[in-house]
N, C-alpha and C positions, 0 to 999 in steps of 0.2 A: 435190240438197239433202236434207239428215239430216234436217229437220223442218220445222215449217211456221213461215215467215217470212210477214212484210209490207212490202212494198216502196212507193215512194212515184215514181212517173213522173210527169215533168213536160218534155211534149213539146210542141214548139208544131204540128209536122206532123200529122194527123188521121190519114193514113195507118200514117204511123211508131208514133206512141203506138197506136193498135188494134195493129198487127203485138206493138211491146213486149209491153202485156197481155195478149195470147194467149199469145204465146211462156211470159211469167213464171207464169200461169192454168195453163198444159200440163204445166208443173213443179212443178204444185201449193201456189204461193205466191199470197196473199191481196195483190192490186194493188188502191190509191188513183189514179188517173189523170187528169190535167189538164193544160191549156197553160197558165195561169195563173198568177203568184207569188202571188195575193191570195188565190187557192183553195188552193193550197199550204201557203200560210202557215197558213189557216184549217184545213185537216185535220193540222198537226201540233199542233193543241191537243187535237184529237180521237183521233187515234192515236199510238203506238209502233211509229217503221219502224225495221227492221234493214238496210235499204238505200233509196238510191234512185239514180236516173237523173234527171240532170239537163242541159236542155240549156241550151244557152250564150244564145241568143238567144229572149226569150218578149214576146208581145206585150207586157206591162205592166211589162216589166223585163230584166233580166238572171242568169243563171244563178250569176252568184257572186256577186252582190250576193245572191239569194236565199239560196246556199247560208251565206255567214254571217249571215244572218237567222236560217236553222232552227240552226245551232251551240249554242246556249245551251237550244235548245228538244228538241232529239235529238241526243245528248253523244253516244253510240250507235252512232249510224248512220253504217255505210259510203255513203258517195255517189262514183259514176261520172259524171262530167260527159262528155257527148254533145255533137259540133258538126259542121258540115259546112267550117266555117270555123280546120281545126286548126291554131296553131301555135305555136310552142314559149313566146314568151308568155306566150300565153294557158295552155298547158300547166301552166305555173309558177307563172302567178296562182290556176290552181283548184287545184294541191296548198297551195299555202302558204290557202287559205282553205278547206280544210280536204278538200279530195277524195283520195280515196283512189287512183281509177285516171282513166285519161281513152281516149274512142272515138271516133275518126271515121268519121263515116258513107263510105261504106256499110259494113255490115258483117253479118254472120251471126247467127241468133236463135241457135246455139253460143255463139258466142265470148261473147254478153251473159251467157248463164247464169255460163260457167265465170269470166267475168271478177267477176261481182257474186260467186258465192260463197265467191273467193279474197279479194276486197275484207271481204267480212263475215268471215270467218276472221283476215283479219291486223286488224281491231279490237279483234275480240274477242283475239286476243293481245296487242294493245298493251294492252287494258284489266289485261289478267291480267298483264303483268309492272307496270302501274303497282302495278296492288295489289301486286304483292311488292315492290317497293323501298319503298312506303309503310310494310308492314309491317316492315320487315326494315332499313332504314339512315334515320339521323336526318335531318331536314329541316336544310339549312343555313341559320342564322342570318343572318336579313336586316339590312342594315346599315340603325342611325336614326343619319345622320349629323345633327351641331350640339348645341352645347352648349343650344340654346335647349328641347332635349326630355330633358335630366338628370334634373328632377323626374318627368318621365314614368317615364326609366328607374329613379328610386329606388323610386319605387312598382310597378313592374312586380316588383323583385327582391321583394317583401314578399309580394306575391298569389297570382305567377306560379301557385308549386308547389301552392292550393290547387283547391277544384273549385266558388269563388264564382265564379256567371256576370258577365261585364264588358261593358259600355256603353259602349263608344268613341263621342264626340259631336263633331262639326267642320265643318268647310264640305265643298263635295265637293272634292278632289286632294289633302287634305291628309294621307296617308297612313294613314289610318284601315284598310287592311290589313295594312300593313307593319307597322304598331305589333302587331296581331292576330298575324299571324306569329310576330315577335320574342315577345311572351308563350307561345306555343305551343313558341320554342325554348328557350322561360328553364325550360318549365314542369315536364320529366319524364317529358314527354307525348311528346316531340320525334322518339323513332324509330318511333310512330302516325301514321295521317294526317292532314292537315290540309286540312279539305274547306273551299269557301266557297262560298254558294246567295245570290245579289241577288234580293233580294223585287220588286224595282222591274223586272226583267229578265220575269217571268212573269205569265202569266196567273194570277188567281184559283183557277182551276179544275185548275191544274196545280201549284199549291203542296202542297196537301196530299199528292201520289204523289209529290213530290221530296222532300217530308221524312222520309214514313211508309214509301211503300216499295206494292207492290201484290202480289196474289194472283190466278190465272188466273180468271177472272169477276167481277171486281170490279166491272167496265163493261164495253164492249163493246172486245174488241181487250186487254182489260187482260190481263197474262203474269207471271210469278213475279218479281219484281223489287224488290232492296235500294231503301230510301230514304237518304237521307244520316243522319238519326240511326244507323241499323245502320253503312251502311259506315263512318262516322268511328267505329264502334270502341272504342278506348278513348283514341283523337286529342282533335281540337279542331273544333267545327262556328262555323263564323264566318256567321253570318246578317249579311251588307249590307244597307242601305236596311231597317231594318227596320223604319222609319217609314210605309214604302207599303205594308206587309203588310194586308189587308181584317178589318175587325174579325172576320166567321166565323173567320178562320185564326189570328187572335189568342188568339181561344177555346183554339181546341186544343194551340197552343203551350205555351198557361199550363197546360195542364192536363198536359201532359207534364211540363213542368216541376217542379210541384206535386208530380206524383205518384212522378216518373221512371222513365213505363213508356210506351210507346205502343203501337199493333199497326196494322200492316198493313193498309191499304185492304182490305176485303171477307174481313177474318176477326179473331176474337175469340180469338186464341192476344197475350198481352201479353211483351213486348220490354224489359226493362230499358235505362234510357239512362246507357251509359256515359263519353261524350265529356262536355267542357267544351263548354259555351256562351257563344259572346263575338258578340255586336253590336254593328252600330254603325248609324249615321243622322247624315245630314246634315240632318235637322229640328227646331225646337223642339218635345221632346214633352211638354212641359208644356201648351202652347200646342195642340197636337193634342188632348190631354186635354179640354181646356176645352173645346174644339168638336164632342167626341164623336167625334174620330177615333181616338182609339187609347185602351186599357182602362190605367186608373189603377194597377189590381193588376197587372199585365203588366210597366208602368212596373219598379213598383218591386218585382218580382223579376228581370229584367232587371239592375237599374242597380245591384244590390248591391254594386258596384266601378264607379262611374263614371269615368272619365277622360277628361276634354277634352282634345282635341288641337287647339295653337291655327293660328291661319291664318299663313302664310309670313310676310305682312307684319308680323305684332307678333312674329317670331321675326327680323329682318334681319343679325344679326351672323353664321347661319345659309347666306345667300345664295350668298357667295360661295365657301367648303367644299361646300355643294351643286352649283356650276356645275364645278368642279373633279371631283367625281364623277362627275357625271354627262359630261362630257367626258372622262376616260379610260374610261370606259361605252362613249360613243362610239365612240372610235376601235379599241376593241379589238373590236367588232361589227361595223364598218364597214372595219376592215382600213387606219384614218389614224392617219398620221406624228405623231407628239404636237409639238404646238404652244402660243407662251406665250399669253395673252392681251391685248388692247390694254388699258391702263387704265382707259380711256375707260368704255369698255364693262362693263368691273367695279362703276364708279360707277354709272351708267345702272339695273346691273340690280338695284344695292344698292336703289336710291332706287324703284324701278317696285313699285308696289301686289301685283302677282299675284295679280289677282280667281281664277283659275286654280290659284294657291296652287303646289305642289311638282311637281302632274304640267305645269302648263302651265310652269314652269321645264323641265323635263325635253323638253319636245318643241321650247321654244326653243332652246336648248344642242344637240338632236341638228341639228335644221335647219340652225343657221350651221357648223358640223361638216362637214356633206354639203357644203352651199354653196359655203361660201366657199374659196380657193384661196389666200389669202396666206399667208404666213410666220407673221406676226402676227395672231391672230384675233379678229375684230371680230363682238361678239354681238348683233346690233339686236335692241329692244323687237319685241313682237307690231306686225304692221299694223296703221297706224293707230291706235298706243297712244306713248302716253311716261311718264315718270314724273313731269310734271306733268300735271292735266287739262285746262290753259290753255296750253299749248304747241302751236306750228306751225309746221310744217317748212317751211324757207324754199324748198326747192325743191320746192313740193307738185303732187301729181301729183292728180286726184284719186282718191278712193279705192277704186274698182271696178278703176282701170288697174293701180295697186297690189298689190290682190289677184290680177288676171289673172298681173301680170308672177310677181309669188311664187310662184304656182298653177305656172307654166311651169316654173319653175328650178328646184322640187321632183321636178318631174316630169323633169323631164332629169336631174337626179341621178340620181333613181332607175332610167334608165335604161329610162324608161316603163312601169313598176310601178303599178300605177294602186291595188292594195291597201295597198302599200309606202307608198306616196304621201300617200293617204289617211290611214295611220297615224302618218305622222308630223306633216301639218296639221293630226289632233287632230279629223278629221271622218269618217263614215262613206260607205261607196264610192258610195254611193245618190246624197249630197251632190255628191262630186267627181264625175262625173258627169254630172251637172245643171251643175253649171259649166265641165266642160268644153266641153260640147254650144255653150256659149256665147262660150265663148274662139276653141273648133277645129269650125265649123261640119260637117265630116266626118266628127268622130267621131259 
């Protein structure tokens, strides 16, 4: 190892995990160690790892249920998933959620070293060529399909090019990134990066080193390290949920803003901010105002360009252009024969509310996609929903059976993808899970 790392081990054997830390210790890498996901979780608010080991099986959970828990929290970080239980599977479930390498026991305190430092090497080159194509080739222009978001688009052509920060306000699914996006490629800005930070995703305590960026002592474990204001450059910074941001952090925002300079956790050298800032929130923050959750001046340097994006269902002439999209979406990800749709099912989905809005359109349309095997495609409402709230289905089943049966036929689709799966019922693997324990007593 060229320098001094910190790794993150998370072994459930007491054996194993001491041999691990010796070995990583001997190498002169700074190891966190636990059989825990709850202590896991807990030390990566506390540190910055450049690796970890992860095994598949932990008392209070599961190894890639954990590993996309830490994803959002160590963008970073190479992870090797460990099992005594290898197989190809499972192999496929821990790269697609996000592992880099994978080890079955038994094996050599060699092979871990050489394996983790080839692991954190090919990261840190994916990171590096991301930054070059960010740098170096335009983002491609995300489609807002439906005439119902025109007015959007006319006001986007008027702003795009300027450097007023924007307010995107809406329910949650209603594309309030894409619209983000789309401004980023109207704007000028488009062959810069475009970064996006969810307030509602982080800790407190980890907002400030995701915006500002850190300097080796900052804190304990802190390392030279861009924040998103630097990296987005002369891009576009899209702050999500910026309604959950903590009033402390709100402060500091505005005062960047204000000022347009920031600096570095744990030094006083100032930063000119050169990206655009665009937000959005799926909350009233007027009404947050009122209550002393969010600062009034913040507000209204924020909102300098508001734009509402409205919910699916006061957009419906929208609906069915959008299911058409997003079904040859479908089939060209999933490798399906393009198919018409039953009319039936057109009307059904004209008429159905979409508390869910755009993305929970999107994850029904892929489901009956996967599913269904006819000629003609037939796109049933979410379970246990219709597009009235007084309807009931004459061959009612009840509802738990319903979801089991569902739960099953996604999952044979999927071909026993249990991440897959999960992603496409629109819940997280922790969820699915838990329910399947209940479905398939063996798992």
């Amino acid at each position: 190892m060229t320098r001094k790392y910190t790794v993150l081990v998370v072994e459930d054997s007491p054996s194993l995990r001491h041999l691990l830390k010796e070995t990583l210790e001997d190498a002169g890498i700074d190891v966190i160690a636990t059989s825990h996901v709850a202590k896991a979780l807990e030390a990566s608010e506390q540190y910055y790892f450049d690796g970890a080991l992860i095994d598949l099986s932990l008392p209070d959970g599961d190894g890639i249920t954990l590993l996309q828990q830490l994803r959002p929290k160590q963008p970073a970080m190479a992870t090797i998933v460990v099992t005594a239980f290898g197989t190809m599977d499972s192999v496929v479930e821990a790269m697609r959620a996000g592992a880099i390498d994978f080890l079955k026991k038994p094996f050599v305190p060699e092979e871990v070293l050489q394996r983790l430092q080839s692991a954190i090497n090919l990261v840190a080159l994916k990171q590096a060529n991301q930054t070059l194509l960010q740098e170096t080739g335009p983002v491609r222009l995300p489609e807002m399909i439906g005439d119902g978001l025109e007015e959007i688009r006319k006001l986007v052509a008027r702003v795009a090019s300027t450097d007023i920060p924007i307010l995107l306000t809406g329910e949650t699914g209603t594309g309030k990134e894409i619209v983000a996006r789309y401004i980023h490629g109207k704007s000028g800005r488009d062959a810069q990066p475009f970064l996006a930070l969810n307030m509602a995703a982080l800790p407190a305590e980890m907002i400030e080193s995701e915006l500002f960026g850190t300097v080796r002592g900052a804190f304990t474990d802190a390392r030279d390290r861009e924040g998103k204001f630097e990296a987005a450059g002369k891009g576009t910074l899209f702050l999500d949920e910026i309604g959950d941001m903590p009033l402390a952090q709100q402060a500091k925002l505005l005062r960047v803003l204000e000022e347009g300079v920031f600096t570095r956790l744990g030094e006083s050298r100032q930063i000119p901010l050169r990206a655009r800032v665009i937000a959005a929130t799926n909350h009233q923050l007027q009404e947050a105002i009122s209550a002393g959750r969010f600062r009034a001046d913040l507000y209204f340097r924020l909102a300098a360009i508001e734009i509402p994006i409205p919910p699916l269902r006061k957009r419906r002439d929208d609906i069915i252009p959008l299911v058409h999209h997003f079904l040859a979406q479908a089939n060209a990800r999933f490798g399906l024969a393009s198919r018409s749709i039953e009319p039936s099912s057109l009307d059904a989905l004209r008429e159905y509310s979409w508390p869910g809005n755009v993305r929970e359109l999107k994850q029904v349309v892929e489901r009956a996609a996967l599913l269904s095997q006819e000629d003609s495609l037939r796109i049933p409402l979410p379970v246990g929903r219709s597009s009235s709230p007084f309807s009931i289905p004459e061959d009612s089943l009840p509802l738990e059976a319903i979801e089991e049966l569902h739960i099953q036929r996604v999952l044979e689709a999927c071909h026993g993808n249990r991440t897959e799966t999960a992603r496409i019922l629109g819940i997280d693997r922790s969820t699915l899970q838990a329910k399947l324990k209940k479905i398939l007593p063996s798992t």
